[in-house]
N, C-alpha and C positions, 0 to 999 in steps of 0.2 A: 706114973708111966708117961703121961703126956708131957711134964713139965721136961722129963728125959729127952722123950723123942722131938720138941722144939729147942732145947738145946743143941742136939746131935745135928739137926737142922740147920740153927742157928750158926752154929760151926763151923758145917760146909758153907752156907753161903759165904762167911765171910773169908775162910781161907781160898776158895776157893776160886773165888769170883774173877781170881786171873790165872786160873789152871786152863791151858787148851785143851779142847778136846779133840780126842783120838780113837779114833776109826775102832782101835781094839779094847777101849774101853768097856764097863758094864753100862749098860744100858743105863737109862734114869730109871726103870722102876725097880730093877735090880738093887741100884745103889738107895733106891728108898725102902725096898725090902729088907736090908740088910741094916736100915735103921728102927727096924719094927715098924714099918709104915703101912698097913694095911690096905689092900686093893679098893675095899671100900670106904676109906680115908678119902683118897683123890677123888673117885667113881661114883660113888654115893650110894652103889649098891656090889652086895657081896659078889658076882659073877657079874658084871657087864659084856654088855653086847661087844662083839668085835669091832672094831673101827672108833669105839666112842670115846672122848676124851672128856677128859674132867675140866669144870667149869673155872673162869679164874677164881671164884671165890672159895675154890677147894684150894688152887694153888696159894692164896693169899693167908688162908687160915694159920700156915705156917711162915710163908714168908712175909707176912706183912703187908706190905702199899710196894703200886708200882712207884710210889716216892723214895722210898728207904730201898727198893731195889736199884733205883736210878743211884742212890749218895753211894752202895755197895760197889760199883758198874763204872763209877765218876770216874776212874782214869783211863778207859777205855773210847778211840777215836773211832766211830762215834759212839755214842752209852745208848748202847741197844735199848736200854729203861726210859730213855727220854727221847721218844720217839714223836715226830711229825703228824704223826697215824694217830694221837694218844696211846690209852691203856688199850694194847690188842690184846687178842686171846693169846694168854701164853704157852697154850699149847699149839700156835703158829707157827712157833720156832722151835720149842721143846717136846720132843715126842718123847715117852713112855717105854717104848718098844720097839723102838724103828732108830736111824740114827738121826740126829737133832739137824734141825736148817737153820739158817739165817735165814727169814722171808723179806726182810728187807733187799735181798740180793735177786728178786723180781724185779726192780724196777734200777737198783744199785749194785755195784763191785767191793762191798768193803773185804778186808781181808780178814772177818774177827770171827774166832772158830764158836759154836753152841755146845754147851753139855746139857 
């Protein structure tokens, strides 16, 4: 089932990685639920507290290095992955439940949408 669910992973990020997103999409834990991704996959416990988000090394277990995110990301002006900042928490930008931000657009204007 694992070797499944990081394929099904693996997938999305790559086809994915220059879909924009939209306002009326599924949420990211939805679209991870619907890969059999279990709440305490990310969380690291079965009911987590409200507000908390999961560590990067929860998000990395499946997708890898923010390196191999950066090479997936490469044709994007600028590669959100290869960031000034380094490796931030990726749930900076990526929320769970909420809709997704660019946080680089605190201090910058890019125009590059988050899923």
């Amino acid at each position: 089932m694992r070797n499944t669910m990081l394929a099904a992973l693996a997938a999305i990020a790559l086809l994915g990685s220059s879909a924009v997103f939209s306002a009326d999409a599924p949420a990211l834990a939805d679209r991870h639920a619907k890969m059999g991704v279990k709440c305490e996959q990310c969380h690291a416990v079965k009911t987590p507290a409200a507000g908390t988000r999961p560590k990067n090394e929860a998000c990395l277990a499946c997708h890898q290095s923010y390196e191999a995110l950066a090479a997936k990301t490469a044709k994007l002006d600028p590669n959100p992955h290869k960031s000034h900042l380094g490796n931030v928490r990726c749930a900076d930008c990526h929320s769970g439940h909420a809709q997704s931000r660019l946080m680089c657009n605190d201090c910058h204007k890019f125009d590059l949408k988050v899923k």
